[in-house]
BAFI-3210 file (N, C-alpha, C; in Angstrom, 3 decimals, decimal comma, padded with zeros to 6 digits):
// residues 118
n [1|2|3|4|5|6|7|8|9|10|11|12|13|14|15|16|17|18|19|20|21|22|23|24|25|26|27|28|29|30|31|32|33|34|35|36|37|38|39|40|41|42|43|44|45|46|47|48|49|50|51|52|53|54|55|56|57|58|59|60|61|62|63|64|65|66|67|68|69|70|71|72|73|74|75|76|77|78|79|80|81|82|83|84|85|86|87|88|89|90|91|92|93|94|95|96|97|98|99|100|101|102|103|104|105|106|107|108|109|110|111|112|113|114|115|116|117|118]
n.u [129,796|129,265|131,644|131,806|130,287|132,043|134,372|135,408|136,932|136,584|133,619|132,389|132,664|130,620|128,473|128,344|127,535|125,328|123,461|123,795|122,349|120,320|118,729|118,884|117,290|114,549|112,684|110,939|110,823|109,860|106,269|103,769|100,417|097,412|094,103|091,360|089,161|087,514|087,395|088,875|090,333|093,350|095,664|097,342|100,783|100,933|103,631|103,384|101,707|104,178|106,553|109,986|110,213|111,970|113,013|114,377|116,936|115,485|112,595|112,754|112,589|110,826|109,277|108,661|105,045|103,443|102,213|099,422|097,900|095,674|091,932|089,643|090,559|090,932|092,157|092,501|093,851|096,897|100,319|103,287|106,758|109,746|113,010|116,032|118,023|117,322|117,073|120,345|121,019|119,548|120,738|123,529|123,656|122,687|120,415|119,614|119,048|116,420|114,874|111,916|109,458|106,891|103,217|100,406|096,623|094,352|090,995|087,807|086,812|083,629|080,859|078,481|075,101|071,706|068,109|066,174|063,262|062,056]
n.v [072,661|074,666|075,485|077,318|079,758|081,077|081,620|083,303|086,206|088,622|088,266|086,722|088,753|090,690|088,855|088,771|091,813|091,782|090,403|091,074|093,917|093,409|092,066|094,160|095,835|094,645|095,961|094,867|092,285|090,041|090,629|091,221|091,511|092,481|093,137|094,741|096,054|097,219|099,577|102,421|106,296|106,552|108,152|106,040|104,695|106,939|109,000|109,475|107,227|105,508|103,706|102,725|100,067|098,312|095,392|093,894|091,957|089,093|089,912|089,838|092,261|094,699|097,082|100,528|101,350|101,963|104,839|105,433|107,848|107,945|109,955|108,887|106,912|104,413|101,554|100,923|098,610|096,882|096,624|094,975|095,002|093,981|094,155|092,927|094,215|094,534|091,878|091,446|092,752|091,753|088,992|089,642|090,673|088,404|088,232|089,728|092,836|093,406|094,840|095,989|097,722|099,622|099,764|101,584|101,986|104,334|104,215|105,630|108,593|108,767|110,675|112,057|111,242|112,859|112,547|113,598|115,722|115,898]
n.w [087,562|089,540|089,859|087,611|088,481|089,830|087,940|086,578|086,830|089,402|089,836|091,560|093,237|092,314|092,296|094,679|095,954|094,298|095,733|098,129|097,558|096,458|098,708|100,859|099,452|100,068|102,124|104,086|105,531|107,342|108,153|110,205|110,778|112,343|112,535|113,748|113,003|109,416|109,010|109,242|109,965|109,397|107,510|104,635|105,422|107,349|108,395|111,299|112,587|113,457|114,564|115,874|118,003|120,210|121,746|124,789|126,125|125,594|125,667|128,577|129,717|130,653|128,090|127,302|126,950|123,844|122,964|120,965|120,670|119,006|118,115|119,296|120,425|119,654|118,382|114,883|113,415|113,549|112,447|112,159|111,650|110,509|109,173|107,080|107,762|110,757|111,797|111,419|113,566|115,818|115,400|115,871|118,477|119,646|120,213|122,516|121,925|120,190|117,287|115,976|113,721|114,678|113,113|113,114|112,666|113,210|114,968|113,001|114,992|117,004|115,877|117,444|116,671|116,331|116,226|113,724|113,683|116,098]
ca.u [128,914|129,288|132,990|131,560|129,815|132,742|135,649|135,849|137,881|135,265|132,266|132,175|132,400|129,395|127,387|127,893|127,174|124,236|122,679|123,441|122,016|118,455|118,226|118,584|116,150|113,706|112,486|110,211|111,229|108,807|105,319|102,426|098,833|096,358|092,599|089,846|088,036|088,471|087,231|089,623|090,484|094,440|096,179|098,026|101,700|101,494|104,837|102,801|101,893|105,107|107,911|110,561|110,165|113,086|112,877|115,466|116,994|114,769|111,278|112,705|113,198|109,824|109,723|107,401|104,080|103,060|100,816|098,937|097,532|093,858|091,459|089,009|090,676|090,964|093,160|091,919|094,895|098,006|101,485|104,677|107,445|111,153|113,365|117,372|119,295|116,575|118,044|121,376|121,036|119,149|121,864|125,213|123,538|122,362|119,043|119,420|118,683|115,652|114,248|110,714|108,685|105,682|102,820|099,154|095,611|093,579|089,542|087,348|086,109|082,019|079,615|076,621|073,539|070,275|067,182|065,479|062,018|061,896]
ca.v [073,765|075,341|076,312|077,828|080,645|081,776|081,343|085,027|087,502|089,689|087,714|086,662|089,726|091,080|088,342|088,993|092,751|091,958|089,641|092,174|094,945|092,779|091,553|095,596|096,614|094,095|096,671|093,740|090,523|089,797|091,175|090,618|092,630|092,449|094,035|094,672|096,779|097,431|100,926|103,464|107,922|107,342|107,494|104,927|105,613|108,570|108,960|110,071|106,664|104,871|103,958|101,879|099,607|097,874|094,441|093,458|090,422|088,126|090,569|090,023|093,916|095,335|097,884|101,733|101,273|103,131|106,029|105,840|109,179|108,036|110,740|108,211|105,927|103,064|101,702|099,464|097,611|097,222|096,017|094,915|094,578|093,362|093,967|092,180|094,728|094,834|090,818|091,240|093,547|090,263|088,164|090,341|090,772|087,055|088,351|090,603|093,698|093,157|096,187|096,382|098,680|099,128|100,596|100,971|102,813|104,338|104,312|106,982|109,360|108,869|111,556|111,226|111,810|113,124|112,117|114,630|116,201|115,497]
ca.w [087,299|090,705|089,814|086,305|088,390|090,189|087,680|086,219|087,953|090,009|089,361|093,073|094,045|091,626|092,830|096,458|095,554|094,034|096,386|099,527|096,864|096,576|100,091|101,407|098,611|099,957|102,978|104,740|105,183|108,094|108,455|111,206|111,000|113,162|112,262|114,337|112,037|108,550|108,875|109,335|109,501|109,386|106,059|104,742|105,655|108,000|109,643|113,009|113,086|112,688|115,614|116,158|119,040|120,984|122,697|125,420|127,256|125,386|126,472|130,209|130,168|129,839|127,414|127,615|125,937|123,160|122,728|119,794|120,303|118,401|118,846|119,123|122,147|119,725|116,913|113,755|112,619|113,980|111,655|112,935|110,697|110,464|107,539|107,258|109,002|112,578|111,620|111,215|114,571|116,252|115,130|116,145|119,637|120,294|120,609|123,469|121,197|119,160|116,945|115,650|113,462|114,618|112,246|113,279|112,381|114,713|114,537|113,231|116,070|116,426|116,129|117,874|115,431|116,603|115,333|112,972|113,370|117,077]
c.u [129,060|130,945|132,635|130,967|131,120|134,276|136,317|136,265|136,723|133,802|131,907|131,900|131,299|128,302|126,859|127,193|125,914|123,209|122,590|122,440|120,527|118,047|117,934|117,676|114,715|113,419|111,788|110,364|110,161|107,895|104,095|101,626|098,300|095,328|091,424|088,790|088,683|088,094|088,383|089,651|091,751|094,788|097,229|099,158|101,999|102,432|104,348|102,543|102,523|105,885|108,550|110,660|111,549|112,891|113,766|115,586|115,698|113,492|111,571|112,724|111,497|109,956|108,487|106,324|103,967|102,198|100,400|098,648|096,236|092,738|090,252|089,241|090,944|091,476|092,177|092,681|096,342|099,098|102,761|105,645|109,050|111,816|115,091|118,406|118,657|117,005|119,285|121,412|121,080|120,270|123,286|124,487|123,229|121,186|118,430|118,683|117,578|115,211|112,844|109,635|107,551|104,567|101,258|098,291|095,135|091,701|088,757|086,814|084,656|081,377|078,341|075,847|072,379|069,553|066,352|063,642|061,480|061,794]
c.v [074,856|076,544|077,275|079,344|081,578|081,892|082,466|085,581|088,517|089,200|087,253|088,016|090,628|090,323|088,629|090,719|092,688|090,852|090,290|093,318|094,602|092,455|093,126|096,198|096,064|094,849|095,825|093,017|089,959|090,471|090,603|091,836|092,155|093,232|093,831|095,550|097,435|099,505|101,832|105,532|107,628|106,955|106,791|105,645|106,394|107,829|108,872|108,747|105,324|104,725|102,531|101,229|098,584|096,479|094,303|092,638|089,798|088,523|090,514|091,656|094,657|096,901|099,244|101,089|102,435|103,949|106,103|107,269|109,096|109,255|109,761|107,235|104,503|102,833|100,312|097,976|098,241|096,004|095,945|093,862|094,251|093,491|093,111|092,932|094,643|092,720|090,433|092,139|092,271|089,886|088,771|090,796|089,737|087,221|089,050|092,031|093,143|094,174|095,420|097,206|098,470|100,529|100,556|102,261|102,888|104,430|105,622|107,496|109,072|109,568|111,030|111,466|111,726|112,806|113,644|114,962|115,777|116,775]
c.w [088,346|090,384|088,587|086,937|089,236|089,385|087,221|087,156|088,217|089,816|090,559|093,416|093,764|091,743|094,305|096,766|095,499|094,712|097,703|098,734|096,639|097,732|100,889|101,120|099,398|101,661|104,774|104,735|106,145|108,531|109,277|111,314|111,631|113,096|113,262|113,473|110,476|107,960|109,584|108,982|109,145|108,003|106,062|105,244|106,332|109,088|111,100|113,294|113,087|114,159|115,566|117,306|119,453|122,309|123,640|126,248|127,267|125,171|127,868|130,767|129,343|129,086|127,564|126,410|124,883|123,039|121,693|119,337|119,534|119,278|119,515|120,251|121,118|118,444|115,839|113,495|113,934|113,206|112,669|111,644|111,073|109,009|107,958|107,840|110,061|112,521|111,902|112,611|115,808|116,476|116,028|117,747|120,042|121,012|121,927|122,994|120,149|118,479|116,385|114,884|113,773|114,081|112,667|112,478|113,033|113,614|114,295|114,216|115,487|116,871|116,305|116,381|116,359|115,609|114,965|113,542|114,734|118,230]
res [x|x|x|x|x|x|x|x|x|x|x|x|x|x|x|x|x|x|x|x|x|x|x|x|x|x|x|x|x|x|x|x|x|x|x|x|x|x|x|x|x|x|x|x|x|x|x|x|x|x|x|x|x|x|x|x|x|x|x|x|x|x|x|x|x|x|x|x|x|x|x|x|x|x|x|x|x|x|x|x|x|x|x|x|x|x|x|x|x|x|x|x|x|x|x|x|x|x|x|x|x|x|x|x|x|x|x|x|x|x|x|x|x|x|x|x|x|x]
***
């Protein structure tokens, strides 16, 4: 049965095609959130708060922190993702090079409120 899927001329090569062609499509392969609140101002998605982060020599190489930039001082959520090429990066460096996306929300800013009729 095994020989039945490769016995056509180019049929290997339309499988291997289409199994790099679904694994690339698939953008996320590993995802980690973290919520402290499920209230949020940022919208989903915004590029602004989006970056690629960079591990090295294992984490022995500390890396710059990030600036969120919240007007607010404080973030809601924070994502960290991995897709099969920040993998295949991993891999072909022996884990010296690590990449990272990292995706967060910051908290809404809080207006005071006064009390009325005072």
């Amino acid at each position: 049965m095994s020989n039945y899927l490769f016995s056509y001329p180019g049929r290997r090569s339309f499988l291997l095609v289409t199994l790099l062609t679904v694994s690339l499509a698939l953008q996320s392969c590993m995802t980690t959130r973290i919520v402290s609140k499920y209230d949020s101002d940022t919208m989903v998605n915004n590029p602004a708060n989006r970056k690629t982060a960079w591990t090295y020599a294992w984490g022995l190489v500390q890396t710059k922190d990030i600036n969120p930039k919240c007007e607010s001082g404080a973030m809601t959520s924070v994502t960290v993702k991995t897709n099969i090429g920040f993998i295949l990066i991993s891999a072909a460096t022996l884990g010296i090079a690590v990449p990272l996306k990292v995706e967060w929300t910051c908290n809404p800013k809080s207006i005071p409120t006064e009390q009325l009729g005072e």
